[in-house]
C-alpha positions in Angstrom: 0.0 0.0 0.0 1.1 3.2 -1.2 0.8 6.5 1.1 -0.9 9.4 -0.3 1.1 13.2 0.8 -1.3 16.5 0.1 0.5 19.6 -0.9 -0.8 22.8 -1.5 2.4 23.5 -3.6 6.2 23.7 -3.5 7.7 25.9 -1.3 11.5 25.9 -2.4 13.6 24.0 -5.3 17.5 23.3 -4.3 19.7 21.9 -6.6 23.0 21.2 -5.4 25.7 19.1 -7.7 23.6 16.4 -9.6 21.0 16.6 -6.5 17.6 18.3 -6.6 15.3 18.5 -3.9 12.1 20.2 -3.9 10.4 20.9 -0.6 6.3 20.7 -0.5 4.1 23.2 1.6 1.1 23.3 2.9 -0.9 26.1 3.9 -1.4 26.6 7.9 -4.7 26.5 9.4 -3.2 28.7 12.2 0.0 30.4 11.5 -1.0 34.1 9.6 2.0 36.0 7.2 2.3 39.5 8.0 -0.7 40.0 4.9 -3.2 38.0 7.3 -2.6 35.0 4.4 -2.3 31.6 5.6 1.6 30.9 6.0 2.8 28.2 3.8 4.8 25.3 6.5 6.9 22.8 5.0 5.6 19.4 5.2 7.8 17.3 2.9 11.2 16.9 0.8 11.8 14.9 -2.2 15.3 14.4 -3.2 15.7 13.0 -6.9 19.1 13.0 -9.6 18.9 15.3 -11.6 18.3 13.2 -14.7 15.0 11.9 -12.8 14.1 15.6 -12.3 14.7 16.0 -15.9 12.2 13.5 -17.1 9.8 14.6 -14.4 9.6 17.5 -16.2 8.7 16.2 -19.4 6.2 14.4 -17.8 4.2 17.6 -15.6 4.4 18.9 -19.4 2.5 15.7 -20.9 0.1 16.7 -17.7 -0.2 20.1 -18.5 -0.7 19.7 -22.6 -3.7 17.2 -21.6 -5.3 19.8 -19.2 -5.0 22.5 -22.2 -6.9 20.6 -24.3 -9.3 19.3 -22.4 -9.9 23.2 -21.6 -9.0 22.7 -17.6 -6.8 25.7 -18.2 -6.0 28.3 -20.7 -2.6 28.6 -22.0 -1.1 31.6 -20.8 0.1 33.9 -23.9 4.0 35.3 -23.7 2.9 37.6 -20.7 5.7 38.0 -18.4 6.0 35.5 -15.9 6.1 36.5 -11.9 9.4 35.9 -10.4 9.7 32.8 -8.1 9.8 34.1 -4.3 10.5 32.2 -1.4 7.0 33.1 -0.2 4.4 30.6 -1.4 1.6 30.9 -2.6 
């Protein structure tokens, strides 16, 4: 039996050598920012080669295309994308 982890999103991405990990956050149902927003906690860390983060890649891209067309979300033009934070969401 596999176990199931809920995240609300990932927090941070570290990649160190040939080493990535990527640390999953969820959102407090207690701790407030300094906005009043929920304040996202770490919950859990995946550490993967980077080859496997690679191909994880190509795979979230499979995931995405699907979602596209099956009109779950609209492709975003060439807007400018925000810059990653350290503050999630």
């Amino acid at each position: 039996m596999s176990r199931e982890i809920f995240s609300d999103g990932i927090g941070e991405i570290m990649i160190t050598g040939s080493v990535v990990r990527i640390d999953f956050v969820s959102l407090s149902p207690i701790e407030k920012g300094p906005d009043g927003q929920p304040k996202a906690i770490f919950r859990q860390r995946i550490v993967m080669p980077l080859e496997g983060f690679m191909h994880s890649l190509g795979i979230l891209e499979k995931a995405t295309q699907k979602l596209i067309e099956d009109g779950r979300l609209k492709r975003m033009d060439a807007a400018p994308r925000p810059q990653a934070s350290s503050n999630f969401p």
